[in-house]
C-alpha positions as CSV (number, residue, x, y, z in Angstrom):
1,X,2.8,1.8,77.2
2,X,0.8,2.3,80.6
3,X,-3.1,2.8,80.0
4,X,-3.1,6.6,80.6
5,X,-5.4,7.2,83.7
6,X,-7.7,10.0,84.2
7,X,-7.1,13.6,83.2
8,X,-7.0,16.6,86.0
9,X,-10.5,18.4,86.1
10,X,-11.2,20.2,82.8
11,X,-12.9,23.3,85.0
12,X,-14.2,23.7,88.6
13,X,-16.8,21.0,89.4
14,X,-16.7,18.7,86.2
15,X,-14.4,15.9,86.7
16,X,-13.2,13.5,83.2
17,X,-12.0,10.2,83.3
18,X,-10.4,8.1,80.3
19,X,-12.6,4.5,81.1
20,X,-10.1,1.9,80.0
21,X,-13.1,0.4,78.3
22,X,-17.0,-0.4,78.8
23,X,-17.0,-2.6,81.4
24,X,-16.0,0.5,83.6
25,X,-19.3,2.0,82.8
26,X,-22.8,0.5,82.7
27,X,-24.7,-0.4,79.7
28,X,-27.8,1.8,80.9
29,X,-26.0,5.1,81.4
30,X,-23.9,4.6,78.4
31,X,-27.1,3.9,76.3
32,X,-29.2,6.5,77.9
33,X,-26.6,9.4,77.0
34,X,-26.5,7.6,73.1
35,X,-29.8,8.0,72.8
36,X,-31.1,11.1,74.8
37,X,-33.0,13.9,72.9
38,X,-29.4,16.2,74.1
39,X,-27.7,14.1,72.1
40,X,-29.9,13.4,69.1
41,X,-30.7,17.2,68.4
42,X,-30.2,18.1,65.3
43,X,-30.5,14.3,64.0
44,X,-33.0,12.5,63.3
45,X,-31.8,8.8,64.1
46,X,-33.5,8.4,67.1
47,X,-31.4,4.9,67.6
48,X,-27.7,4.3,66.4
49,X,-27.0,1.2,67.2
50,X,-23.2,1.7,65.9
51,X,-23.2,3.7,69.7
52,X,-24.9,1.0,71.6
53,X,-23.2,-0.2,74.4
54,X,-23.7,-3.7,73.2
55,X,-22.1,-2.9,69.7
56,X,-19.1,-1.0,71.1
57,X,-18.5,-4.0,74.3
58,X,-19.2,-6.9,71.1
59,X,-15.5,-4.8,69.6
60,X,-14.0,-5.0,72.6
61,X,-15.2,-8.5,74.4
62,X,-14.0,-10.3,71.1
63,X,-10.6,-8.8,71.1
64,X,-11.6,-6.4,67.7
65,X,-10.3,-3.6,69.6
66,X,-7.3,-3.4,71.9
67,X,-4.0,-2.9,72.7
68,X,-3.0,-5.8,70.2
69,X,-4.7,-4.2,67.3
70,X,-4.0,-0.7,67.7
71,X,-7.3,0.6,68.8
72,X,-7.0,0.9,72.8
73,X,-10.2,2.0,74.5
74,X,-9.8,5.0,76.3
75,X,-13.7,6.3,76.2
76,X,-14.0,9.8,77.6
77,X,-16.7,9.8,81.0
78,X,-17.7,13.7,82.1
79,X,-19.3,14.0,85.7
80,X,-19.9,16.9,88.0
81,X,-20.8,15.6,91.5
82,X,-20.8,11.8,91.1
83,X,-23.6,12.5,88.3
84,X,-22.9,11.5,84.5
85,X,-23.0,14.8,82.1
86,X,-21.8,12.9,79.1
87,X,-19.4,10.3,77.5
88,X,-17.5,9.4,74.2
89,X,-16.3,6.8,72.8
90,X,-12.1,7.2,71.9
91,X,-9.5,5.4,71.4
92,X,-5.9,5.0,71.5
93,X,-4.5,4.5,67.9
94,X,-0.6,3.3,66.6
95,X,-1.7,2.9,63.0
96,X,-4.8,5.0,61.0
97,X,-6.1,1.8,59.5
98,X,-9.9,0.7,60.0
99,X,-11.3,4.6,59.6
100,X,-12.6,5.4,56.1
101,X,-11.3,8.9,56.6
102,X,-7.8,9.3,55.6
103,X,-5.0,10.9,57.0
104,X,-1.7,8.4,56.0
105,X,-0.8,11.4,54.2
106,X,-0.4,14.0,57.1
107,X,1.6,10.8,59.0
108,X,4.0,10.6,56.7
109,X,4.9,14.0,55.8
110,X,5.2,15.1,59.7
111,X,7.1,11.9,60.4
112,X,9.6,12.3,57.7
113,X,9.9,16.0,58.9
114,X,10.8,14.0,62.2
115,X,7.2,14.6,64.4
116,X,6.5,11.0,65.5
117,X,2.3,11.3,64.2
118,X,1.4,8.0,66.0
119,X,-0.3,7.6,68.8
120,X,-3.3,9.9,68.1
121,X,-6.6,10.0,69.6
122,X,-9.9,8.7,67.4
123,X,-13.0,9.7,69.0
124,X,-15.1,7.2,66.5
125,X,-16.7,3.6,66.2
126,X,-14.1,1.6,65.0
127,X,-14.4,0.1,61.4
128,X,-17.5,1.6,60.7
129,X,-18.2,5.1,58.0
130,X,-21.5,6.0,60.0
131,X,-22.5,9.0,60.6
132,X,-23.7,9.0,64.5
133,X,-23.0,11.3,67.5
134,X,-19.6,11.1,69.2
135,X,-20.1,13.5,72.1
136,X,-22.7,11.6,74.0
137,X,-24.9,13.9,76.4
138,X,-26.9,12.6,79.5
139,X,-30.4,13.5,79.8
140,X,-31.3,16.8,81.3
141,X,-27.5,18.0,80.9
142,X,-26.7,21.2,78.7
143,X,-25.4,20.0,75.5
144,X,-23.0,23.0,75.0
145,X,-21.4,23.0,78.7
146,X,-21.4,18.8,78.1
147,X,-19.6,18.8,74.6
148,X,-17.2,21.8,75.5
149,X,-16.3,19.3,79.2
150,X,-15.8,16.6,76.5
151,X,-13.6,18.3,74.4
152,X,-11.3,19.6,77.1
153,X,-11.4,16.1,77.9
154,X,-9.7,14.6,75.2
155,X,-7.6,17.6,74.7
156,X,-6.4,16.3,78.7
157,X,-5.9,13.2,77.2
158,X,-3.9,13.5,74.5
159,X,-1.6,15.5,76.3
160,X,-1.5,13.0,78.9
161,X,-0.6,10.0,76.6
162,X,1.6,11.9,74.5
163,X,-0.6,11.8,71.3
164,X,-0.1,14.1,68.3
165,X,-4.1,14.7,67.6
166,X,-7.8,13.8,68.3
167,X,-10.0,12.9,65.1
168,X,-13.7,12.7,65.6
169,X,-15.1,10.9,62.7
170,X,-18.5,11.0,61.1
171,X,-20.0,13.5,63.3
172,X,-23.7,15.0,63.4
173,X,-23.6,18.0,61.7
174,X,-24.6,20.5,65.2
175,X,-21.7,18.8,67.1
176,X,-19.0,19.0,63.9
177,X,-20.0,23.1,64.5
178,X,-19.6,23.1,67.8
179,X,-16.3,21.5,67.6
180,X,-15.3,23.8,64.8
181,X,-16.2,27.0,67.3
182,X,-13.7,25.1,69.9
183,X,-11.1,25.4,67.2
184,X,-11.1,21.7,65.3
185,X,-10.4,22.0,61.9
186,X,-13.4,21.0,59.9
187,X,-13.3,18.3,57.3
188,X,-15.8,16.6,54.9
189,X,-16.1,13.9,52.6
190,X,-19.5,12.5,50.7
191,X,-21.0,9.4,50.7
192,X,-24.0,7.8,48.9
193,X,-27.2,7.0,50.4
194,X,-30.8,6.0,49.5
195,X,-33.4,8.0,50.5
196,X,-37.5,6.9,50.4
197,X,-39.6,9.4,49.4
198,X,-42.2,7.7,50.7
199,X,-42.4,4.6,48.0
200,X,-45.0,2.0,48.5
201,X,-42.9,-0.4,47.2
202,X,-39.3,-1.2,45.5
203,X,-41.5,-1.0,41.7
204,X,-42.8,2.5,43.1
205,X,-39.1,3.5,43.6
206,X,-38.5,2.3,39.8
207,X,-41.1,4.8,38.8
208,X,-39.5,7.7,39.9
209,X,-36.3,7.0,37.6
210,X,-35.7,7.6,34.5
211,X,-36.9,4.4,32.1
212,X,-33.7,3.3,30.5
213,X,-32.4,3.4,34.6
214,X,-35.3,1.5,35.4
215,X,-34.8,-1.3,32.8
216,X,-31.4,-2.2,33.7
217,X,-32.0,-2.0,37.3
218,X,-35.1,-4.7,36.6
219,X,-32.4,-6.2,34.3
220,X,-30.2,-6.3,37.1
221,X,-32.2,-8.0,39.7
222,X,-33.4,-10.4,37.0
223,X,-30.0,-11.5,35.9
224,X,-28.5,-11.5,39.2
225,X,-30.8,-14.6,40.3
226,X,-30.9,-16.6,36.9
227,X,-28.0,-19.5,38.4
228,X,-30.8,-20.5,40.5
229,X,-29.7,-18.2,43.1
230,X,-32.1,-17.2,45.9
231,X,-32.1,-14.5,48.7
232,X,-33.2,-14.8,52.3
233,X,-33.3,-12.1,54.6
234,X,-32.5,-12.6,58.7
235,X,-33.2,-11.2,61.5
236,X,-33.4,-11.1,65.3
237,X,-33.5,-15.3,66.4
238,X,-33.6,-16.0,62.5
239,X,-30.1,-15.4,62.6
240,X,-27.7,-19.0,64.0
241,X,-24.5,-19.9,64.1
242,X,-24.2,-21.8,61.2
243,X,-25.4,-18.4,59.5
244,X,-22.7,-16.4,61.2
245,X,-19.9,-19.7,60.0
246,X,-21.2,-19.2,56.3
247,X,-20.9,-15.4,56.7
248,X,-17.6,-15.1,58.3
249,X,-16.2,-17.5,55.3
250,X,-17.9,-15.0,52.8
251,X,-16.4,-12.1,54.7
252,X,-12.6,-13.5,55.4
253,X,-12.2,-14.5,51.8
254,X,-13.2,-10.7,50.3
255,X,-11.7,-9.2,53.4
256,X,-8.5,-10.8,53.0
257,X,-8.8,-9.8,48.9
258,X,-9.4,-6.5,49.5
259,X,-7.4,-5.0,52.4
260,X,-5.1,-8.6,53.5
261,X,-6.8,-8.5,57.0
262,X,-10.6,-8.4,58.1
263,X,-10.9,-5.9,61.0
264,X,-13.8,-8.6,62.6
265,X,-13.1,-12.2,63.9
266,X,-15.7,-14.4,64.4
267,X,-16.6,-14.1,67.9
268,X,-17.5,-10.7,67.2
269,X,-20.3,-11.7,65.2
270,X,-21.7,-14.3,67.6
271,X,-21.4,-11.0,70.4
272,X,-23.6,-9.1,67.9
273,X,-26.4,-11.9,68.0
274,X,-25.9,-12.2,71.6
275,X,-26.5,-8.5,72.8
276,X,-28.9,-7.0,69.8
277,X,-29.6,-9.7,67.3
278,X,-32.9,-7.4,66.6
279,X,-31.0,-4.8,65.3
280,X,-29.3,-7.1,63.2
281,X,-30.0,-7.5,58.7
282,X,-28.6,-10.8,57.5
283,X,-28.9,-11.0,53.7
284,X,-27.7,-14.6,52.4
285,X,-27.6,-15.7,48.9
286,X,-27.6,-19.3,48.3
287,X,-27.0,-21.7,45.5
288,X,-27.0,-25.3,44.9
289,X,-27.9,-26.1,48.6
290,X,-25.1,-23.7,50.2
291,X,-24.8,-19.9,51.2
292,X,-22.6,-18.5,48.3
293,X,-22.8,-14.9,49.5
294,X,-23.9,-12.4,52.2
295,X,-24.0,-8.7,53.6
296,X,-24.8,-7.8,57.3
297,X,-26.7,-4.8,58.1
298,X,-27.8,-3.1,61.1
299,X,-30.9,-1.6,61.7
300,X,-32.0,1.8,63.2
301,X,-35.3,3.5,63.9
302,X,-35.4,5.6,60.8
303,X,-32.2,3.6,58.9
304,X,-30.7,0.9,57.6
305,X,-27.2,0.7,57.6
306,X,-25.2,-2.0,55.4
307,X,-21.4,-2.7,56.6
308,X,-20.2,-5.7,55.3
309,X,-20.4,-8.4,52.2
310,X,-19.0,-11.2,51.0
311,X,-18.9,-13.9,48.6
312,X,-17.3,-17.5,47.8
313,X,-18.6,-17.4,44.2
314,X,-18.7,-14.3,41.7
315,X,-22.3,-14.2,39.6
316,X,-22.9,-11.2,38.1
317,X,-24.9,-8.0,39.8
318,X,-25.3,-10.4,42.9
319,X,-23.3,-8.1,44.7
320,X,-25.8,-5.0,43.3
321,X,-28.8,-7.5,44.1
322,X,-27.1,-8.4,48.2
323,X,-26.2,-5.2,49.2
324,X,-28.1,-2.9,47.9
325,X,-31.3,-3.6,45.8
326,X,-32.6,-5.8,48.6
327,X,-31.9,-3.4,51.2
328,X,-34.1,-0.8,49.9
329,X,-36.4,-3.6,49.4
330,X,-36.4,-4.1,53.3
331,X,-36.2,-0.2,54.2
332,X,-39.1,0.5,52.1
333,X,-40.9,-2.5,53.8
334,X,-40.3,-1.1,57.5
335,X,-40.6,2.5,56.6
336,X,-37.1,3.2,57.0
337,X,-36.3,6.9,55.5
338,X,-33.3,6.1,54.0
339,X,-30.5,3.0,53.3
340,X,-26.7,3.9,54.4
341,X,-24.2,2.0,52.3
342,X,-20.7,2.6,53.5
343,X,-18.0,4.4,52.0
344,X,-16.6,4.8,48.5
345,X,-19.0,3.5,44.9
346,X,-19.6,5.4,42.6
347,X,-21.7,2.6,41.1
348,X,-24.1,3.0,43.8
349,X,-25.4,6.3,41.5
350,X,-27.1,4.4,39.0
351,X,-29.1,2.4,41.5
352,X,-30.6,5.2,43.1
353,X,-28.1,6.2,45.8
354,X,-27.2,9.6,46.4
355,X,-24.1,11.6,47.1
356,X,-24.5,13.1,50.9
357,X,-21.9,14.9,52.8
358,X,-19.9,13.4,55.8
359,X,-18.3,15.7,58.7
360,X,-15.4,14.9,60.8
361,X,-13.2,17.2,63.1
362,X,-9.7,17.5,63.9
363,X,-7.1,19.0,66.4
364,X,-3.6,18.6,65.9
365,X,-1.3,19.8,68.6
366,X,1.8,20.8,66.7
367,X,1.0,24.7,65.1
368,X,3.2,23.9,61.8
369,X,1.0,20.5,61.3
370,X,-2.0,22.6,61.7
371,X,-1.2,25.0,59.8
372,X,-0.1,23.2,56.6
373,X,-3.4,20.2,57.2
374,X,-5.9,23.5,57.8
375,X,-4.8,24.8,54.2
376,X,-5.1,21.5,53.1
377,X,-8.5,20.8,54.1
378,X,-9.9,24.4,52.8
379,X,-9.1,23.4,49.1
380,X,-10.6,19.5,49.7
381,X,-13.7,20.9,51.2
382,X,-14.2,23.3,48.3
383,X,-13.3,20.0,46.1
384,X,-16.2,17.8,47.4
385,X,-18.8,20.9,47.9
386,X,-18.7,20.7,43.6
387,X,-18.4,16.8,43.6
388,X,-21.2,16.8,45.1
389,X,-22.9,19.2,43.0
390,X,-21.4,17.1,40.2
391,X,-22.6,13.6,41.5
392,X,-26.3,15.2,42.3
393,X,-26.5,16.1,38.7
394,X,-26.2,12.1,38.1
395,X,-28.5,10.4,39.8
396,X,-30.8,8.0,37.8
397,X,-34.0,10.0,38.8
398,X,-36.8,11.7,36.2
399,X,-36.2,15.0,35.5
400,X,-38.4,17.8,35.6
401,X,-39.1,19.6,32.5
């Protein structure tokens, strides 16, 4: 299939074109619309770096995303007179694999109804459950006017390329309501994040739980080392290639455990060094002279965001210790207001994590699809609304009496 080119203008004197990836736009308007106060409002990350130019190029320079693994880049570019209003990063999809918000089960039922679901737009950053913005607005440009050209962008688009629907994933909560007043359907999901209240450090975070909580977290940390283990924590030029070898054998091995095929090969990583290696976490575990374990991490103004882990040896809590114990360790340490961890765990409740809502937004061209995913999607929102409520009531913390 032909890269689609650009969409007709949306309205008079706004012009949109599909980018067949970042090299057709420069990393200094693509990072100035990520990060402009038009596009943070209503946020309070004042840097994403899952939005970066240099993250989104590292997926695309190392062959992550493309044609060959079902995420083509077709990033959405709004102008009006040769001057940039806004941008956003989509893709191309033949499969819904590498999203962390699930839709296999709409594909299947309209495919054996004999709709072909596939290909379908993902305005999103591939492989990664972040919140972020997706409708990326250049300074000085009207945020509604910019996200309603954006929208009638993609809507272009996937006519154009004959695509069944557009999915914008872990949106900001202001654009997932202006989408939903453009007529997405509106879908959420919850995740669990750490938040710091302000602690001094990680012992000042144990004092706000409850004690038996706070013993087997201390218990935790404690047994998690006793193999002789030790922790190091990398950043910026810290960070080498013989770290990135040791972590990509970490990260295959689980990878291929969990889901048969890591999404990220190994240039990727090297990419990520390359273009914002201070924006990069490293935690490694080692034993016996060797790296045994590892998570990577990125790092925002006001959070820390944890993405991957892996191990070559299984020690109990180590993974507890890696991913998540020592990352509020280092968030409390740079003042970070809160920890991200990813998607899914449960577990993550009884070390201080809490249950947070995530927003995605959906338009599906074919009015039966709609119809029967928009009824779906009223019941699951209703569903997590009282899981959350459910989770909140939970959480290890003191209660107030």
């Amino acid at each position: 299939m032909e890269t689609p080119g650009a969409p007709r203008e949306s309205a008079p004197a706004l012009q949109v074109r599909a980018l067949a990836g970042l090299k057709e736009i420069g990393a200094e308007a693509w990072d100035a619309c990520a990060t402009s106060a038009e596009t943070l409002r209503g946020g309070d990350e004042t840097h994403n770096p899952f939005v970066s130019h240099a993250f989104l190029s590292a997926l695309e320079d190392s062959g992550c995303v493309s044609r060959k693994t079902g995420w083509l880049p077709l990033h959405i570019s709004l102008e009006r007179d040769g001057d940039l209003l806004g941008v956003a990063p989509c893709y191309l999809k033949s499969h819904s694999q590498g999203e962390y918000v699930f839709d296999h089960g709409w594909a299947d039922a309209y495919e054996r109804a004999g709709g072909a679901y596939y290909p379908k737009l993902q305005a999103s950053v591939p492989f990664s459950p972040v919140t972020g913005p997706r409708f990326l607005i250049a300074p000085g440009a009207d945020p509604d006017v910019a996200t309603a050209g954006l929208i009638a962008g993609l809507r272009a688009l996937r006519d154009q390329a004959g695509a069944s629907s557009i999915h914008v994933t872990f949106m900001q909560e202001a654009e997932w309501e202006r989408a939903g007043a453009a007529g997405f359907l509106k879908r959420t999901d919850q995740q669990f994040h750490w938040l710091n209240a302000g602690y001094a450090s990680f012992d000042g975070f144990l004092e706000a739980l409850a004690s038996r909580k706070r013993k087997s977290i201390r218990r935790e940390r404690r047994d998690a080392l006793s193999q002789g283990i030790t922790v190091e924590r990398l950043t910026g030029s810290e960070i080498t290639e013989a770290h990135w070898d040791a972590f990509f054998a970490f990260y295959t091995d689980t990878g291929a455990r969990k889901w048969g095929r890591p999404y990220l090969n190994r240039r990727f990583f090297s990419l990520l060094s390359e273009r914002m290696a201070e924006r990069v976490l490293l935690i490694m575990a080692r034993r016996g002279g060797r790296y045994i374990a590892g998570a990577i991490n990125l790092v925002g103004d006001v959070a820390l965001y944890g993405r991957n882990w892996g191990c070559i040896e299984d020690h109990p809590f180590l993974h507890f210790e890696v991913c998540y114990y020592q990352a509020i360790d280092f968030a409390i340490a740079r003042g970070l207001k809160r920890v991200e961890a990813g998607a899914q765990g449960e577990h993550k409740l009884a070390r201080g994590y809490r249950p947070v809502l995530m927003r995605s937004a959906h338009d599906i061209a074919d009015p039966g699809l709609r119809k029967a995913v928009a009824d779906y999607l009223r019941r699951e929102r209703a569903h997590v609304n009282a899981l959350v409520g459910e989770f909140d009531s939970l959480t290890p913390f003191k209660r107030e009496t």
